[in-house]
C-alpha positions in Angstrom: 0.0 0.0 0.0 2.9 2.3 0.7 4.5 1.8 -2.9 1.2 2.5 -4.7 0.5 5.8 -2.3 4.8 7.2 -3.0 4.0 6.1 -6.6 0.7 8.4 -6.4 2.3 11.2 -4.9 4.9 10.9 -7.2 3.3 10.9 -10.5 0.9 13.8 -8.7 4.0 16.5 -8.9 6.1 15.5 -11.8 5.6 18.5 -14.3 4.8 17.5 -17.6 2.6 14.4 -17.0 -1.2 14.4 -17.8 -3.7 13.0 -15.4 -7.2 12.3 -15.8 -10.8 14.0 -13.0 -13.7 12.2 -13.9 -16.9 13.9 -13.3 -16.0 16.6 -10.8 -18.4 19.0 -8.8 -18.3 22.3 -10.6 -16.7 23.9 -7.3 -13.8 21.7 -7.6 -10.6 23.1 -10.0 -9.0 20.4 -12.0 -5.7 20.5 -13.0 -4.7 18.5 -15.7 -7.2 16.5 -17.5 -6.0 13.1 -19.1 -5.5 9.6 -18.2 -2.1 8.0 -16.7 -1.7 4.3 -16.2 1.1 2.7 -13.9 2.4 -0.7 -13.0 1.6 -1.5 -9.9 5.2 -2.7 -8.2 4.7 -6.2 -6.6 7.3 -8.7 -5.5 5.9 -11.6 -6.6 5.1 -10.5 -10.6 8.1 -8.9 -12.2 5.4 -7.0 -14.6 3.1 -5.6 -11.6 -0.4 -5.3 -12.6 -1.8 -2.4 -14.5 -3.5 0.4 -12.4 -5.2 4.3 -13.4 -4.2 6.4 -11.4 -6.5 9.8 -11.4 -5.2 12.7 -9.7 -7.9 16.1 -9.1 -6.0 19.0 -7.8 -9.0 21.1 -5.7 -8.9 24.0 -3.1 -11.6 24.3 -0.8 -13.0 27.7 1.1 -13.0 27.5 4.7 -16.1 25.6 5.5 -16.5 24.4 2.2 -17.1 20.6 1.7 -16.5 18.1 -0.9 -19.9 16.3 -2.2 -20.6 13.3 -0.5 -19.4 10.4 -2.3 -18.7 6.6 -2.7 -15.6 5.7 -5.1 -15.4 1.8 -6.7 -11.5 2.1 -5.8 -9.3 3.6 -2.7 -9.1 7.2 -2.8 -6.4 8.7 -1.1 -6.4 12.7 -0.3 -3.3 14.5 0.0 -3.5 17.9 2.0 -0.8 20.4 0.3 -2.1 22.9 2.4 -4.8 24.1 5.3 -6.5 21.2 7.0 -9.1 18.8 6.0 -11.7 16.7 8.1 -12.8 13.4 6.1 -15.8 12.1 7.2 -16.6 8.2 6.9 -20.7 8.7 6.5 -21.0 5.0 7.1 -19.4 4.1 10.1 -19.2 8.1 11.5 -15.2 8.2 12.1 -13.8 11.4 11.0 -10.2 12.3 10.5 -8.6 15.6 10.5 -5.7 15.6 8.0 -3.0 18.9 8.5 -1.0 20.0 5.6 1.4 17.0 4.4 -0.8 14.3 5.4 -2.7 11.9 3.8 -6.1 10.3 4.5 -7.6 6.8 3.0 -11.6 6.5 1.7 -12.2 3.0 1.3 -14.3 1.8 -1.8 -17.6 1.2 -1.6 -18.0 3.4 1.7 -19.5 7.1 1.7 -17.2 10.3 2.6 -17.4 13.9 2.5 -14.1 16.2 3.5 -14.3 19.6 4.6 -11.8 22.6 4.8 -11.6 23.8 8.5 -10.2 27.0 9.6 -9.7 30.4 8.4 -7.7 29.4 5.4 -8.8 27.2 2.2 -7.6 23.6 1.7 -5.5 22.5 -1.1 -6.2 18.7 -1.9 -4.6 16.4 -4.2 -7.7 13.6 -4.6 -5.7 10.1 -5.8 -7.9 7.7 -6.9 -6.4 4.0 -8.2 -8.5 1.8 -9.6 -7.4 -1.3 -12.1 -6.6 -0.3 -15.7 -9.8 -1.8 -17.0 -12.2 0.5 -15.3 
C-alpha cells in the first residue's frame, strides 16, 4: 500500500505528466485532465499489474465541503495545504488531516471532506482503480 500511495504522490508532482478527473463537482478546479496508467510494483510478478491512477487538484474555502461520495477504488487525499476533516458517512469516524498528510476512503464506503479554519484547503484527490475501469 505504501509503494502505490509514494507512486501516487509521485506521479501527482512531476511537471509535464497528464492526469485524468472524472466527473467533478463544478466547485472543484481540475488540473490536468487526461489519463495515466502505472504498473503497480509487486514482488511476486516482475510485470506488476496495470492500475489508473486519477489525480484532481482542488482548493476548498473554509467551511467548504466536498460532495458526499462513494468511489469503486481507494481514494487517497493528499492535503498540500490548510486542513481537512474526512468524514466516513458509514461508520461516522472522522479524521482531521493537517497540511502533508494523507487520508484513506475506502471503496464502496461514503465520505465527504471539509476545509476547516480560516484558510482554504489544497487537496490532491488520488484515486487508483485497475486499468480496466
Amino acid at each position: 500500500m505504501r509503494k502505490l500511495t509514494l507512486i501516487g504522490l509521485f506521479a501527482a508532482t512531476l511537471p509535464g505528466l497528464a492526469f485524468a478527473a472524472p466527473s467533478q463537482p463544478p466547485a472543484l478546479e481540475t488540473a490536468r485532465t487526461s489519463p495515466l496508467s502505472l504498473s503497480l510494483p509487486q514482488d511476486d510478478e516482475p510485470k506488476g499489474e496495470k492500475v489508473r491512477m486519477t489525480v484532481v487538484q482542488a482548493t476548498l474555502a473554509p467551511g467548504e465541503s466536498l460532495p458526499d461520495n462513494a468511489r469503486t477504488a481507494l481514494r487517497y487525499i493528499y492535503v498540500k495545504s490548510g486542513r481537512l476533516q474526512v468524514s466516513n458517512l458509514v461508520t461516522g469516524d472522522q479524521q482531521d488531516v493537517e497540511a502533508g498528510e494523507f487520508a484513506v476512503e475506502s471503496a464502496g464506503q461514503w465520505h465527504t471532506g471539509k476545509a476547516m479554519g480560516a484558510e482554504p484547503a489544497e487537496v490532491l484527490l488520488i484515486e487508483q482503480a485497475p486499468a480496466d475501469l
